[in-house]
GURO-868065 format. One record per residue (C-alpha): residue in one letter; x, y, z; residue number from 0. Coordinates in nm, 3 decimals. Layout:
! GURO-868065
SITE   residuo         u         v         w   num
SITE         a         X         Y         Z   NUM
...
//
This chain:
! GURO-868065
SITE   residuo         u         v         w   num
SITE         x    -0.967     9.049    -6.669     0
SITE         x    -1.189     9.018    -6.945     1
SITE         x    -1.320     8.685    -7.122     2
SITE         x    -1.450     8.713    -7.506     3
SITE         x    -1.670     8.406    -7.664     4
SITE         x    -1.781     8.318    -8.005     5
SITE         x    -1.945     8.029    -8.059     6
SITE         x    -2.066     7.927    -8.438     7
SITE         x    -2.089     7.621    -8.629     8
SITE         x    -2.315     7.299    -8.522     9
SITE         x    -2.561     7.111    -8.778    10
SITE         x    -2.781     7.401    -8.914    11
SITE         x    -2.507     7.659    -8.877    12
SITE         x    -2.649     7.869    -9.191    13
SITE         x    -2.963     7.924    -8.978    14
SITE         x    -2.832     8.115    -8.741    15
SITE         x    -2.562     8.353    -8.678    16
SITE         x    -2.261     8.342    -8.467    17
SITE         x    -2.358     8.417    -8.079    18
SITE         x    -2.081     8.677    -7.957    19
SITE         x    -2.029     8.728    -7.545    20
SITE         x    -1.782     8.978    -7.339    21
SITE         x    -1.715     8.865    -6.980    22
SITE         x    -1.562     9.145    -6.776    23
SITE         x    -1.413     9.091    -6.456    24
SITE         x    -1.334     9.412    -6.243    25
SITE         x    -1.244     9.362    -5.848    26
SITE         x    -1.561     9.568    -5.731    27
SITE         x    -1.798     9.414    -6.034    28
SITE         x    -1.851     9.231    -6.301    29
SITE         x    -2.064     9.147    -6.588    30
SITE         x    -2.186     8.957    -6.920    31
SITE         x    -2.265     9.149    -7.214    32
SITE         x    -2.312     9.136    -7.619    33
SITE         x    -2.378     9.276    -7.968    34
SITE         x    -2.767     9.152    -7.955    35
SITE         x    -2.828     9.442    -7.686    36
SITE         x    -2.766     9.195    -7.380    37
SITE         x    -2.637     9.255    -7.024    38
SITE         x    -2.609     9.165    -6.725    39
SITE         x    -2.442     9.209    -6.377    40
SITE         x    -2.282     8.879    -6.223    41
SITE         x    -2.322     8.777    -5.887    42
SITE         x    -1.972     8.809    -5.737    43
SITE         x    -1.964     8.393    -5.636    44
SITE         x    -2.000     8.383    -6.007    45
SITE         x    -1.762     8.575    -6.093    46
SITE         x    -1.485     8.447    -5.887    47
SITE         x    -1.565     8.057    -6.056    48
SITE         x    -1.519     8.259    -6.407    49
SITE         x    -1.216     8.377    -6.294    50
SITE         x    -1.114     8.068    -6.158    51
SITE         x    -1.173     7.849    -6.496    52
SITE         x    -1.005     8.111    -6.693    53
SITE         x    -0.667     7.949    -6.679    54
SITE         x    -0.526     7.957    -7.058    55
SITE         x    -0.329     7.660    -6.964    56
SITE         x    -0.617     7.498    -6.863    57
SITE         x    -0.787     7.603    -7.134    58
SITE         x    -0.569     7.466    -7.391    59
SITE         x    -0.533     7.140    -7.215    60
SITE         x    -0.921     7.105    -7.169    61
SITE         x    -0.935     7.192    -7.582    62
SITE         x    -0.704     6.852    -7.663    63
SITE         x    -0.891     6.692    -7.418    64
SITE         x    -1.195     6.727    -7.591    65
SITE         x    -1.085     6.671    -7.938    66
SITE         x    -0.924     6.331    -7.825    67
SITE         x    -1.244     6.207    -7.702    68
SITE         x    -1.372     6.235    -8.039    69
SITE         x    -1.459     5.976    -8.253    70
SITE         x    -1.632     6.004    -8.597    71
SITE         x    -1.777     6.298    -8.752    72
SITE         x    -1.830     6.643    -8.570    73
SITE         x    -2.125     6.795    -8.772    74
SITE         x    -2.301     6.882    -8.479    75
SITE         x    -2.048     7.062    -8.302    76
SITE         x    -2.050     7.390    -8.147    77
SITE         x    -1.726     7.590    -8.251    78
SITE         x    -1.611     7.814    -7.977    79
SITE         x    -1.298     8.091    -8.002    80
SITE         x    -1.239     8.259    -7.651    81
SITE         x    -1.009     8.482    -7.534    82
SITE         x    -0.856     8.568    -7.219    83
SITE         x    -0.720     8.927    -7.178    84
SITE         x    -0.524     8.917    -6.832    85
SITE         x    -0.509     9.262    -6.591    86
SITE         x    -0.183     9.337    -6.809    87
SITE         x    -0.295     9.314    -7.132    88
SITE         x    -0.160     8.986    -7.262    89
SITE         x    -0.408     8.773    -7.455    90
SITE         x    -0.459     8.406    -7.517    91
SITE         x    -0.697     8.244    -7.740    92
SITE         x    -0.831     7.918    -7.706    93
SITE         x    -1.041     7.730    -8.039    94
SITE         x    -1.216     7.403    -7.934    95
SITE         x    -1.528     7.241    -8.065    96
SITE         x    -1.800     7.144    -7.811    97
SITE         x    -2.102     6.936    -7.802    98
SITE         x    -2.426     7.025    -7.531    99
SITE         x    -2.270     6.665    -7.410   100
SITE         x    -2.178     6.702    -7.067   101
SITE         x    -1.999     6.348    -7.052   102
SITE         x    -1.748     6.550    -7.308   103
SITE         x    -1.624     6.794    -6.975   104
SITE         x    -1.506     6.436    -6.815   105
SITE         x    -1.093     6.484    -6.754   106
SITE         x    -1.167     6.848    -6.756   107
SITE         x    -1.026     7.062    -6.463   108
SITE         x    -1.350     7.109    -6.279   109
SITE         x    -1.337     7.489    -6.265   110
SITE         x    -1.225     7.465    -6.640   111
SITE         x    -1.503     7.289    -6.690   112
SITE         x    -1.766     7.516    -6.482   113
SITE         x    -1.613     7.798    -6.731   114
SITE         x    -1.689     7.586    -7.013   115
SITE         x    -2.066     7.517    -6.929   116
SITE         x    -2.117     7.865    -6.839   117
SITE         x    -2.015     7.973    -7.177   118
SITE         x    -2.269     7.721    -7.357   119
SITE         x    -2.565     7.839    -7.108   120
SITE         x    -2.466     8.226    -7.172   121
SITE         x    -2.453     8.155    -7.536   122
SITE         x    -2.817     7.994    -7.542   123
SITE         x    -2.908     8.286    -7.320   124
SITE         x    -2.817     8.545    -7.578   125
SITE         x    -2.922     8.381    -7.870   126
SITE         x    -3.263     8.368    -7.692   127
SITE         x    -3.246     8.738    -7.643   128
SITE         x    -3.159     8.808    -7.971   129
SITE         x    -3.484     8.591    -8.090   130
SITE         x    -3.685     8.776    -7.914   131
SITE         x    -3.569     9.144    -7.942   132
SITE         x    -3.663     9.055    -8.293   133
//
């Protein structure tokens, strides 16, 4: 299984780049990795919530979920695309627009929603790289 993240947009978008992540989950090991030279290995607890968030029903349902809680304007979202590639090959993407808001996950299948914050913290985590590698 492998899960692929982009997350772009939010207020000051033209300052900074899209943040790019590739989760891939093997049965003996797994890891996070990306474009801005990052990696690491995943403890395998960690691995097995991943897994276990990475329902693309879920997914989907969390994503209109999200967006109905919504009121007003979104300038300061975070736009995320990720994609689920299952052990056969099929892929599903999911677009949804996130805030650091944790109130926002409410409703949210909680291992949907453990995916979910993972994704925002490895985001910040590679941008952060990135930074600094510069």
């Amino acid at each position: 299984m492998q899960i692929s993240f982009v997350r772009s947009g939010g207020l000051f978008y033209s300052a900074r780049k899209a943040v790019k992540g590739t989760i891939h989950l093997k049965d003996d090991a797994a890891e996070v990795s990306s474009d801005a030279a990052y990696h690491r290995s995943l403890a395998p607890t960690e691995a097995e919530e991943l897994r276990a968030g990475a329902d693309p029903i879920e997914l989907d349902k969390a994503a209109k979920q999200i967006a109905s809680q919504r009121k007003g304007g979104a300038a300061d979202l975070d736009d995320y695309q990720i994609t689920i590639t299952t052990r056969d090959g099929k892929s599903h993407q999911v677009h949804l627009n996130m805030s650091p808001d944790p109130k926002e996950l409410q409703g949210v299948s909680p291992a949907t929603a453990n995916l979910l914050r993972w994704i925002q913290r490895e985001a910040d985590k590679i941008k952060a790289h990135g930074v600094a590698a510069h």
